[in-house]
C-alpha positions as CSV (number, residue, x, y, z in Angstrom):
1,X,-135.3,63.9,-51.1
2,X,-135.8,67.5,-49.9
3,X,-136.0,68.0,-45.7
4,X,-138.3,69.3,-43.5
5,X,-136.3,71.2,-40.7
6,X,-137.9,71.3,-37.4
7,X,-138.2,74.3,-35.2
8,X,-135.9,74.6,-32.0
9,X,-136.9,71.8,-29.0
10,X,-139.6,70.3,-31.6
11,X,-137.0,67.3,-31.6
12,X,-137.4,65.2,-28.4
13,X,-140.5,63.9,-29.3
14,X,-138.8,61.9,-32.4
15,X,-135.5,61.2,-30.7
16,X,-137.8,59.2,-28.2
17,X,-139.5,57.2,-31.0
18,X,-142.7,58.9,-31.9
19,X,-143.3,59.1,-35.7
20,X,-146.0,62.3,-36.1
21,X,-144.8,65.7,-37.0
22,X,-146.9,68.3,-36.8
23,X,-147.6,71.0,-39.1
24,X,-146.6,73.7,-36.1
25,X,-143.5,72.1,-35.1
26,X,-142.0,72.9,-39.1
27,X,-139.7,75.8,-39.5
28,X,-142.1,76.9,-42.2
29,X,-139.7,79.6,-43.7
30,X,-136.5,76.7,-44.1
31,X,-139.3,74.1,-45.6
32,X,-142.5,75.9,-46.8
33,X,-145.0,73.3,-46.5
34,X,-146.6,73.7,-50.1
35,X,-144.0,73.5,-52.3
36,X,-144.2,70.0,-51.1
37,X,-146.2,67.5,-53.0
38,X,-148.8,65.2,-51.1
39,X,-147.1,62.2,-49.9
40,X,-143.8,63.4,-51.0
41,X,-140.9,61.5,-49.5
42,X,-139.1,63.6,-47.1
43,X,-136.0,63.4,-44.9
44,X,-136.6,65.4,-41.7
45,X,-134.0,67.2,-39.8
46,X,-133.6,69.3,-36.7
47,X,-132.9,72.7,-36.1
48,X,-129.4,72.5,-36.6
49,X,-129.6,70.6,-39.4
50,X,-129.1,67.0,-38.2
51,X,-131.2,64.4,-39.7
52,X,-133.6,62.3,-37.9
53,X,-134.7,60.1,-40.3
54,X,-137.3,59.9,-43.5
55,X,-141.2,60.2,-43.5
56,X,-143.6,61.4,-46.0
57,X,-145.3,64.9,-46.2
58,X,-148.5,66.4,-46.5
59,X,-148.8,69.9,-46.3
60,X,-152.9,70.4,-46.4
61,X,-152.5,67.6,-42.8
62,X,-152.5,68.4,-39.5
63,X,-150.1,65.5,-39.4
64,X,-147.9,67.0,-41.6
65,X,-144.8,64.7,-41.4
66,X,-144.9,60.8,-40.8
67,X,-142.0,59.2,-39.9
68,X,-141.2,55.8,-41.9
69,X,-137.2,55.3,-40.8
70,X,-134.3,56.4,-39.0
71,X,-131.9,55.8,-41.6
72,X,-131.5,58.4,-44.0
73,X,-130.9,56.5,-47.0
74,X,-134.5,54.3,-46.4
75,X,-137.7,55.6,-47.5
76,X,-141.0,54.2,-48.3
77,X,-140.7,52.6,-51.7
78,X,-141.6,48.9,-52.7
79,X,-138.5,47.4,-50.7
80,X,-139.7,49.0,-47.4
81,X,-143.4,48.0,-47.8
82,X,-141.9,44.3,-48.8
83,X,-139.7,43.8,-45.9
84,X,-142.4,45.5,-43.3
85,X,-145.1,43.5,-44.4
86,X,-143.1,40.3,-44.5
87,X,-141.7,41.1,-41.0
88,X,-145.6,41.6,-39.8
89,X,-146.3,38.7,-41.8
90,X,-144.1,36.6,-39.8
91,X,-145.1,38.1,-36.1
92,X,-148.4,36.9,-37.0
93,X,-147.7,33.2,-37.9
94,X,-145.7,32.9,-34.6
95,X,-148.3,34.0,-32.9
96,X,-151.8,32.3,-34.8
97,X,-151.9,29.1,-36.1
98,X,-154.6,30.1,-38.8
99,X,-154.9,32.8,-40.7
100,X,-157.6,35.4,-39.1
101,X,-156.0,38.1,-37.4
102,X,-154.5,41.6,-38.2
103,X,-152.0,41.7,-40.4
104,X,-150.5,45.3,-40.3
105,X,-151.3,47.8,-37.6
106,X,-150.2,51.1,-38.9
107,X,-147.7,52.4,-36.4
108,X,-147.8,49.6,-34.7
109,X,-146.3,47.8,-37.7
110,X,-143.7,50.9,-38.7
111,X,-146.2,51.6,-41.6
112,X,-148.3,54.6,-40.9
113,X,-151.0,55.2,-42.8
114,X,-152.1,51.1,-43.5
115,X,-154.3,48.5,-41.7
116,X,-154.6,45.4,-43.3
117,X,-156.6,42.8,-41.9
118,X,-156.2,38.5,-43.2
119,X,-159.8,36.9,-43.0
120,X,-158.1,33.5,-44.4
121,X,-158.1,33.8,-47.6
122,X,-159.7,37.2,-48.5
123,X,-157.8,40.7,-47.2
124,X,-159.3,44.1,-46.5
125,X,-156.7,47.1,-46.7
126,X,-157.7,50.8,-45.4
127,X,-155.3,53.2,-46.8
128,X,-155.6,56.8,-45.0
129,X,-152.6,58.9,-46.2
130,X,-151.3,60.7,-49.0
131,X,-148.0,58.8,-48.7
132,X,-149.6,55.3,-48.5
133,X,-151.6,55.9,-50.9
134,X,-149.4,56.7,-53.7
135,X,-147.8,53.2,-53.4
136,X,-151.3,51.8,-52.9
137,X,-150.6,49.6,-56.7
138,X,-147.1,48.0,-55.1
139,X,-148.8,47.4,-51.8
140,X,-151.7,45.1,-53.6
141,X,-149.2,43.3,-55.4
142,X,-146.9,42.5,-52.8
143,X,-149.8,41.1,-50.8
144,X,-150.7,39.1,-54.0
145,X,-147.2,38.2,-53.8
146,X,-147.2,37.1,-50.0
147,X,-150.4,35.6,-49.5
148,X,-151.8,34.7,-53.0
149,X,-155.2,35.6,-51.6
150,X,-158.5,35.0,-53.0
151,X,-159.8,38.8,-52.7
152,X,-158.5,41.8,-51.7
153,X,-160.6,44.7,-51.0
154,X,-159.9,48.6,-50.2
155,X,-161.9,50.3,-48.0
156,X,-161.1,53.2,-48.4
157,X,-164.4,54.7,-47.4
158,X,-163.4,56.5,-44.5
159,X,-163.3,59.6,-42.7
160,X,-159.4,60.2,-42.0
161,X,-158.9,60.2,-46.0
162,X,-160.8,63.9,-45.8
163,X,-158.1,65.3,-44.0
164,X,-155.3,64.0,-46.0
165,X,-157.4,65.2,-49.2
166,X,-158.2,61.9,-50.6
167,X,-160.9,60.3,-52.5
168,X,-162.9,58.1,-50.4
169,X,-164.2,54.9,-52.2
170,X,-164.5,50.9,-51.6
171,X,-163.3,48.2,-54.3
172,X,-162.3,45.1,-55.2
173,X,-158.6,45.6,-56.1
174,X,-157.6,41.7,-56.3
175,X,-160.4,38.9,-57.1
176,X,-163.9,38.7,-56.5
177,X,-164.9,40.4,-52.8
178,X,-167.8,38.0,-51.3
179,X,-170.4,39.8,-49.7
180,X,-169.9,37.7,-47.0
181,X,-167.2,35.4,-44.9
182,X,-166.6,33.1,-42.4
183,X,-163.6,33.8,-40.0
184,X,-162.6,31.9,-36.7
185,X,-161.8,32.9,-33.5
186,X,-161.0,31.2,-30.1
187,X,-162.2,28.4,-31.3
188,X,-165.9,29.2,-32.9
189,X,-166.5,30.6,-36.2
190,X,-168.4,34.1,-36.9
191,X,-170.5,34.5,-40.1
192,X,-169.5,38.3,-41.1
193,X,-170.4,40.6,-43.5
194,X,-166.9,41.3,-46.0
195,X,-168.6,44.7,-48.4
196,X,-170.7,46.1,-46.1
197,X,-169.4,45.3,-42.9
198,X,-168.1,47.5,-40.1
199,X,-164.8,49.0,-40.1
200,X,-162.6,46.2,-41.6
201,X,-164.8,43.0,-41.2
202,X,-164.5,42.2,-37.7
203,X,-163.0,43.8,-34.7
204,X,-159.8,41.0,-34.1
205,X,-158.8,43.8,-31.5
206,X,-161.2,42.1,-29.0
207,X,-159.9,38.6,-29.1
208,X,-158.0,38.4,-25.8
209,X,-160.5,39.7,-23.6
210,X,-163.8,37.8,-25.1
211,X,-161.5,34.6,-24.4
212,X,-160.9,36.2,-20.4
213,X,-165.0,36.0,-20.1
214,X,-165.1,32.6,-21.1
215,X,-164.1,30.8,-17.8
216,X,-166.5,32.7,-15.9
217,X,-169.7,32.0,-18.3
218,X,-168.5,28.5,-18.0
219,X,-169.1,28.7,-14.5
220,X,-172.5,29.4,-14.5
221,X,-174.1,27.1,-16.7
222,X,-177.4,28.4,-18.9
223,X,-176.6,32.2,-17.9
224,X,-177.8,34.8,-19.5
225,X,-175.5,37.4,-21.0
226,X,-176.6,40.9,-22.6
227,X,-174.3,41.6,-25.3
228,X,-174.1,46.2,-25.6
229,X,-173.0,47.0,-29.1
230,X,-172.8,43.6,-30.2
231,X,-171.8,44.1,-34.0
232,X,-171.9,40.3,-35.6
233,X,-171.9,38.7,-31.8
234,X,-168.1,38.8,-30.7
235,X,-168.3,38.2,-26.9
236,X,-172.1,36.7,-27.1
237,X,-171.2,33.8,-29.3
238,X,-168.6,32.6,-27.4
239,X,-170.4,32.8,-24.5
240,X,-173.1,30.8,-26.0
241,X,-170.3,28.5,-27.2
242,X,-169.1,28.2,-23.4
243,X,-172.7,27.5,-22.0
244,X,-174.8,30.7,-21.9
245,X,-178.0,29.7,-21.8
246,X,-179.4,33.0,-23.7
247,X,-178.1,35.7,-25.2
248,X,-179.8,39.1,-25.8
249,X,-177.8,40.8,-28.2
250,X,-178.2,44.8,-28.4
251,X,-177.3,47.2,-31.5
252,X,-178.3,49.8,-33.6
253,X,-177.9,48.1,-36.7
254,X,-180.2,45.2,-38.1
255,X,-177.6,44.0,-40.5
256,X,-175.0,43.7,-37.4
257,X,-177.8,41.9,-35.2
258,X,-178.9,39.6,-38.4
259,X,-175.5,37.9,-37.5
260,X,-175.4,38.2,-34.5
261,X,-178.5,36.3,-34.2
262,X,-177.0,33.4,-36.8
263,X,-173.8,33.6,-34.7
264,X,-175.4,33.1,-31.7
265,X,-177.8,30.5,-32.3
266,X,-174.9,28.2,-34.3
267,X,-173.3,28.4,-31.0
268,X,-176.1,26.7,-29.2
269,X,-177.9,29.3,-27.4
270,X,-181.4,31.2,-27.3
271,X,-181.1,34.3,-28.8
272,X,-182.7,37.7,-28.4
273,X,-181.7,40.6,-30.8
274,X,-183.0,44.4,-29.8
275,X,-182.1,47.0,-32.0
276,X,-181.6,50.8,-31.7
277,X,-179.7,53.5,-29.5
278,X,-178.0,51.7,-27.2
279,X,-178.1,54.2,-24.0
280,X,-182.2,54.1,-24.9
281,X,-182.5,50.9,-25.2
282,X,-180.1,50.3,-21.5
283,X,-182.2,52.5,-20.4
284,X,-185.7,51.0,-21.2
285,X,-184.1,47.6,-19.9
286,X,-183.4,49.2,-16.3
287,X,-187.1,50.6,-16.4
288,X,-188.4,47.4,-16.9
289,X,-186.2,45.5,-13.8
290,X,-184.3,43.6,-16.6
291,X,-181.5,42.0,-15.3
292,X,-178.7,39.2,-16.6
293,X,-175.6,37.5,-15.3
294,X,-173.2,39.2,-17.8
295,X,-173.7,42.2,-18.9
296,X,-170.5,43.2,-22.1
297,X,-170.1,47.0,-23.0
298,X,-168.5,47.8,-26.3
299,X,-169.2,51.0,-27.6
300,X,-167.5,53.1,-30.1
301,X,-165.2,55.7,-29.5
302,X,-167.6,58.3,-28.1
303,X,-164.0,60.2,-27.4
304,X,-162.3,60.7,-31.6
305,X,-161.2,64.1,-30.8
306,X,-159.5,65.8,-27.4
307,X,-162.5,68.5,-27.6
308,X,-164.8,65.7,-27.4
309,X,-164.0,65.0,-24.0
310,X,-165.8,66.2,-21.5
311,X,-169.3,65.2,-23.5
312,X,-167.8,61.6,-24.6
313,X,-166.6,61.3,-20.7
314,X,-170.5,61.9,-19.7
315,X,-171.5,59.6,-22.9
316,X,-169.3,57.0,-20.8
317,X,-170.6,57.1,-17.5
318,X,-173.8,56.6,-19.1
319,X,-173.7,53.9,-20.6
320,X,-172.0,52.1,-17.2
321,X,-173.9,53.3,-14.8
322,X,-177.1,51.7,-16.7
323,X,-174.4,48.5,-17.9
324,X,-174.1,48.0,-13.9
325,X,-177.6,48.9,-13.1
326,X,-178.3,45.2,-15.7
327,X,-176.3,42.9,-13.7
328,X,-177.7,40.9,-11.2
329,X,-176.1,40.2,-7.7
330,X,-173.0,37.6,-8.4
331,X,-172.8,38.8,-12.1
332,X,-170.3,40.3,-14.1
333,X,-169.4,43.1,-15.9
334,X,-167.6,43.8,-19.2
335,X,-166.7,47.2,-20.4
336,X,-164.4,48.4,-22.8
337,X,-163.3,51.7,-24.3
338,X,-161.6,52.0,-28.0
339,X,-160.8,55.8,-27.4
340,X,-157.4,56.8,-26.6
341,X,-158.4,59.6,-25.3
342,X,-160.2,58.2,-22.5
343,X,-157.1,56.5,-20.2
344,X,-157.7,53.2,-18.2
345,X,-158.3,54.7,-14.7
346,X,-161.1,57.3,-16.1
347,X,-162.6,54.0,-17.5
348,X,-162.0,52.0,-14.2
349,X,-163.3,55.2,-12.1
350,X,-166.6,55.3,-13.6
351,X,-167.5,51.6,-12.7
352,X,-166.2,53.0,-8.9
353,X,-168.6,55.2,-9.0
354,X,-171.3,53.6,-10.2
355,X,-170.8,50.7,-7.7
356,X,-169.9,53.5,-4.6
357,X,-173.6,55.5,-5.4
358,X,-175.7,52.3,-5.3
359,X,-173.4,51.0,-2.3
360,X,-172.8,47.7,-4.0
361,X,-169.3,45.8,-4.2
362,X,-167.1,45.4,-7.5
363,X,-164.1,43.3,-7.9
364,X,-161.3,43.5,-10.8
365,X,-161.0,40.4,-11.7
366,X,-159.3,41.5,-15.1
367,X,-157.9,44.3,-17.0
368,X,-157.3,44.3,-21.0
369,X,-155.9,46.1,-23.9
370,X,-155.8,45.1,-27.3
371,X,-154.6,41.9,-28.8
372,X,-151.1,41.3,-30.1
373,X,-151.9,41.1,-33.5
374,X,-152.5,45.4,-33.2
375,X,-149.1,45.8,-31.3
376,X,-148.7,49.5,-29.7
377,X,-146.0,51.5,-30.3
378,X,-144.2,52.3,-26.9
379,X,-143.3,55.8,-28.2
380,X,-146.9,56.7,-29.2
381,X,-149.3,56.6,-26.7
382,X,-152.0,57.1,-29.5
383,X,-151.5,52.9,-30.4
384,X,-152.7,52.4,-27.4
385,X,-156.3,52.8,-27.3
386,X,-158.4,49.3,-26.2
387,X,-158.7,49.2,-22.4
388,X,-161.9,46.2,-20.9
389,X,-162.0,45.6,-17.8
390,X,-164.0,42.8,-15.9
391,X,-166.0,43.1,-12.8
392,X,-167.8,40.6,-10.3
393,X,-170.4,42.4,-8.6
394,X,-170.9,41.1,-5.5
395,X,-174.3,39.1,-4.6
């Protein structure tokens, strides 16, 4: 392998753990950046020449170096996917007793670059670098190997694969890809869309902190619960599973609310489905003197990049204050945050807010992140991106 030497002081970050190297931390005249290949193995040393460890390089990515061991002799190849996957593997039958979960988390998993997730018997991988991507045959077949899976689709459809210059596409690289499944969580079983789904079938992030709303729904009896963002249904269904007596479930996509709806009526409860923009439709709700018991908030990152801030942060506080505006006296709220650029306290302040302007009382009943099966990295702060947090609004 050649090396990429680092500039003076760009060390520390590594040393501590993280596994990014940026483009402007390379001593570009020791390792000029293109006279290395895309995804090119690399072993990556400090100033003075000591290594730190392997990664693989892309010299057209912000990202330019990302970290895969801390043993010089190991680098990705078909051994290191094996014993990483297997090792995931294994986390994830110690921790689930059937198979519906995610299976590798990208850094979380020491495999930057992959996100697999097991929906029984059918897998959906999303490759998004150069350096995962060249192994992308020994990764299927490894996979085959582990899990003898029915199907095995890539989506590769997304946007990240732009920056690391790679064809974006969707196919069926094991099997026959259904267009849709049937996956099981706390206890209930969501109808999902496999092809044309969101992200990676279903949002598994999400499991702990639907199953923290559950007690409280089961509390109150025939409640009503607005489900923001729904997707297929996550924290409505199991509501209706636990007692709600109706469900409104709110999204801008009729595909998402088509199974929502069919999720939410198996579970036992009256359904309502209203779709299009979200902060509109919050906001033709609060017109109207709508209100319900629970009120769940789920909406995507309106933070992806750190110059999106201050709009995303104002995208935010809209879409709480109206959340709060929508639940009655003695209700509850859930809202969540998948950007990780938007920390837990600027989440938590804007409910403050909203309850100190309208000079009602909010209690904390519960604070989330994301579930075990999308471990964070402690070195990378990035991995750590779900916050929820649960509120009783006082009657």
């Amino acid at each position: 392998m050649e090396t990429v030497f680092l500039k003076k002081g760009e060390d520390r970050r590594l040393r501590a753990g993280h596994l990014w190297v940026f483009s402007n931390e390379i001593d570009v005249k020791r390792s000029p950046l293109p006279s290395f290949a895309p995804g090119e193995s690399v072993l990556v040393a400090d100033c003075g020449g000591r290594t730190l460890g392997t990664g693989y390089v892309n010299p057209a990515s912000l990202i330019a170096v990302r970290m895969i061991s801390r043993k010089a002799e190991e680098k990705l190849d078909a051994d290191l996917l094996r014993r990483r996957l297997s090792d995931a593997l294994a986390l994830r039958e110690r921790m689930f007793r059937k198979p519906f979960y995610r299976l590798c988390h990208g850094e979380g998993d020491f495999l930057p670059g992959l996100v697999a997730d097991r929906h029984g018997e059918h897998i959906v991988c999303q490759i998004s670098t150069a350096g995962m991507d060249a192994h992308t045959e020994e990764l299927v077949g490894i996979l085959d190997d582990l899990l003898h899976p029915s199907s095995l689709l890539l989506d590769n459809d997304v946007a990240s694969r732009n920056l690391e210059g790679l064809e974006r596409f969707q196919r069926s690289a094991l099997g026959e890809v259904p267009d849709e499944i049937e996956i099981e969580e706390n206890g209930i079983s969501y109808a999902l869309p496999l092809k044309g789904g969101q992200k990676t079938g279903w949002f598994y992030d999400q499991r702990v902190n639907r199953a923290a709303l559950t007690p409280f729904v089961q509390a109150a009896p025939g409640c009503h619960v607005l489900d923001a963002f729904c997707y297929a249904g996550g924290f409505g269904a199991l509501a209706a599973k636990h007692g709600a007596g109706k469900v409104s479930f709110l999204d801008a996509s009729a595909q998402a609310l088509s199974y929502a709806r069919k999720n939410g009526e198996t579970a036992g409860a009256e359904v309502e489905t209203l779709q299009g923009d979200a902060l509109t439709l919050l906001a033709e709700l609060r017109r109207e003197g709508r209100t319900f018991d629970v009120v769940c908030l789920d909406p995507p990152a309106f933070i992806k990049r750190k110059k999106d801030a201050r709009q995303g942060l104002e995208a935010y506080a809209r879409v709480n204050e109206l959340g709060f505006d929508l639940v009655r006296p003695g209700g509850m709220l859930m809202t969540c945050s998948c950007s990780h650029h938007l920390e837990s306290e600027a989440l938590r302040g804007l409910v403050t807010r909203a309850a100190a302007k309208r000079r009602r009382n909010a209690r904390l009943l519960f604070q989330g992140f994301q579930g075990p099966d999308h471990p964070i990295h402690p070195a990378m702060p990035e991995t750590a991106y779900l916050k929820a947090f649960l509120f009783h609004l006082q009657a």
